[in-house]
C-alpha positions in Angstrom: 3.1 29.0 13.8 1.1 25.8 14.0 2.8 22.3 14.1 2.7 20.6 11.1 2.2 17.0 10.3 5.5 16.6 7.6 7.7 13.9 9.2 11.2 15.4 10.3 12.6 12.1 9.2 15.0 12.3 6.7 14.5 9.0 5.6 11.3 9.6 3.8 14.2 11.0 0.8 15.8 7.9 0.5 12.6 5.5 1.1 10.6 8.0 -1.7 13.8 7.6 -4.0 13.4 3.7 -4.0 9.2 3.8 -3.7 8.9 5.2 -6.9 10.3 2.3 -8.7 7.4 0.1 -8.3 5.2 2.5 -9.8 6.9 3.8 -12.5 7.4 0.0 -13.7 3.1 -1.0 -13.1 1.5 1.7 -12.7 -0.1 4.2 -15.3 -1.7 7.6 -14.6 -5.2 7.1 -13.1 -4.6 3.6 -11.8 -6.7 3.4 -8.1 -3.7 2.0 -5.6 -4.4 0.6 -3.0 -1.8 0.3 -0.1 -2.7 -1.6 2.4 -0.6 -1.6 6.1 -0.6 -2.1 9.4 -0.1 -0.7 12.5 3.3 -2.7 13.0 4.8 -1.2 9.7 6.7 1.9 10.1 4.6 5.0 8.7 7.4 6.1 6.4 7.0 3.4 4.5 3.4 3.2 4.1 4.2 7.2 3.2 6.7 7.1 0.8 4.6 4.4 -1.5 2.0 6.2 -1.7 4.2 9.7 -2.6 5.5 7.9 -5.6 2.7 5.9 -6.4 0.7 9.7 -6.5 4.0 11.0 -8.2 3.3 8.6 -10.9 -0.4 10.1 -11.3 -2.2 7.6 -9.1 -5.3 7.6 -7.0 -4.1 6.7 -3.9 -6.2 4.7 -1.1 -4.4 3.7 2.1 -5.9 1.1 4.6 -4.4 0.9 7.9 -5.4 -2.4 9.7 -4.5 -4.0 13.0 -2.5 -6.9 12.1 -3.0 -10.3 11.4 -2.3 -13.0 13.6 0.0 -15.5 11.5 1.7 -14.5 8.3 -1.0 -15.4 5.1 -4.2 -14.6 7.5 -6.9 -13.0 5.8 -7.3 -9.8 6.5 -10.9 -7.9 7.4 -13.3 -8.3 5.1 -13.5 -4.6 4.3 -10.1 -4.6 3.6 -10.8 -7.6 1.1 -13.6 -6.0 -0.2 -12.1 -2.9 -1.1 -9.0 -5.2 -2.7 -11.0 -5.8 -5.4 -11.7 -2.4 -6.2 -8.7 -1.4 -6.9 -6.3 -1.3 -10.1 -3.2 -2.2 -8.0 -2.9 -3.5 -4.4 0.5 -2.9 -3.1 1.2 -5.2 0.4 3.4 -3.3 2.8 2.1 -5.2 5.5 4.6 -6.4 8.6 3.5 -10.0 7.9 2.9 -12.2 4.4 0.0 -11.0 3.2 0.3 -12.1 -0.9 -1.0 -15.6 -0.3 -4.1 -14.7 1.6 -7.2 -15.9 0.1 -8.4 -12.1 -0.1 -5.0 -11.8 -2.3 -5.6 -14.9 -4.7 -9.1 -13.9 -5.6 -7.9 -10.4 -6.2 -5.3 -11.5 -8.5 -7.9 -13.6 -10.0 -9.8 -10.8 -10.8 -6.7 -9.2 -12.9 -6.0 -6.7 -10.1 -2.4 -6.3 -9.9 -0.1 -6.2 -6.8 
């Protein structure tokens, strides 16, 4: 049998429980979410939004960057280019990342995060 790539972590159960919250609250079937992460941010999390955002009938994008220096840096500017593509941008970034420039213009733009 071949090793598969499900976490053994039972924690995804409780982190999935409270990551569907956000969605079933914003989000409507369709919506492109955006998650955006990085490397310092434990995987489960990352995982378990985007298990309820796709639960709540979302396209789900995830972007895993390295991450920024200071809390409100802006982040790559692919990453901020493909904010504003989006329907909803969810942060789960290890450092503040909702008063980036990047952010603001997004928001500006009617994206939700």
């Amino acid at each position: 049998m071949s090793q598969s790539s499900v976490s053994n972590d039972a924690r995804i159960i409780d982190l999935y429980k409270y990551c569907q919250t956000p969605w079933v609250l914003n989000a409507k079937p369709g919506d492109q979410i955006h998650i955006i992460t990085d490397t310092k941010q434990d995987p489960l999390v990352w995982q378990a939004l985007a298990a309820g955002a796709q639960a709540a009938g979302g396209i789900v994008t995830i972007t895993i960057m390295t991450p920024t220096e200071y809390h409100q840096a802006e982040p790559p500017a692919s990453v901020a280019a493909a904010m504003l593509k989006a329907d909803i941008n969810m942060y789960a970034t290890s450092g503040a990342f909702a008063h980036c420039h990047a952010a603001k213009k997004a928001k500006e733009a009617g994206i939700s995060y």
